[in-house]
N, C-alpha and C positions, 0 to 999 in steps of 0.2 A: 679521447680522440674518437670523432664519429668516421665510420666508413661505411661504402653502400658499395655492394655488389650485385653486379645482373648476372643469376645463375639461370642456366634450363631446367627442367619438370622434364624425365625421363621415364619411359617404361621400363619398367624392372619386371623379369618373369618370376612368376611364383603362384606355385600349384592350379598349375595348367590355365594361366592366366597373365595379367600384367598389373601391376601397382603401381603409382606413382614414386618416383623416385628422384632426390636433390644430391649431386656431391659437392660438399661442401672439404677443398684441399687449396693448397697453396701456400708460397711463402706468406702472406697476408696475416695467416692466421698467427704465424711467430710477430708478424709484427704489432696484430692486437694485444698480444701476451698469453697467446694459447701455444701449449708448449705439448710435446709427447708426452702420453699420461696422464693428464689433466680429465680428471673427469668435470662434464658438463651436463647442466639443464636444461631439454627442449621445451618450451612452453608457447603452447598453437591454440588459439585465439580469432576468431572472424579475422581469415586469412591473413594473419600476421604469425610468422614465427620467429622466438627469440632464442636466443642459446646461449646460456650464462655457464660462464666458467663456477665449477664447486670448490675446487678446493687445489691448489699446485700439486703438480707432481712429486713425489719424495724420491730424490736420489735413484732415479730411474737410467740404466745403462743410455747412453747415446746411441744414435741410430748413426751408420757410417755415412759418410759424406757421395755424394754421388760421383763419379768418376767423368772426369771432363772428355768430352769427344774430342 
């Protein structure tokens, strides 16, 4: 399944400056098959970035459900 998302380029402060900065969050990512724990690969490229799942999470505690307003 391909998916495309429009994220913003944030400044992020860091030593006495700003860096470029991406957050990459959301239910989305559970529905690509990225789970808590999952480590991944950033790989950035003539401004293209990928980010490949490594390997599934093993038997990682669950994170609590968020509590409904």
């Amino acid at each position: 399944m391909k998916r495309t998302r429009d994220l913003k380029v944030f400044a992020f402060p860091q030593n006495n400056g700003y860096v470029p900065s991406i957050r990459v969050a959301g239910k989305w990512l559970a529905e690509m098959g990225f789970v808590y724990g999952d480590r991944v690969t950033l790989t950035a490229e003539n401004g293209i970035i990928t980010i490949s799942r490594k390997q599934p999470a093993n038997e990682l505690p669950s994170l609590p459900s968020p509590s409904p307003d």
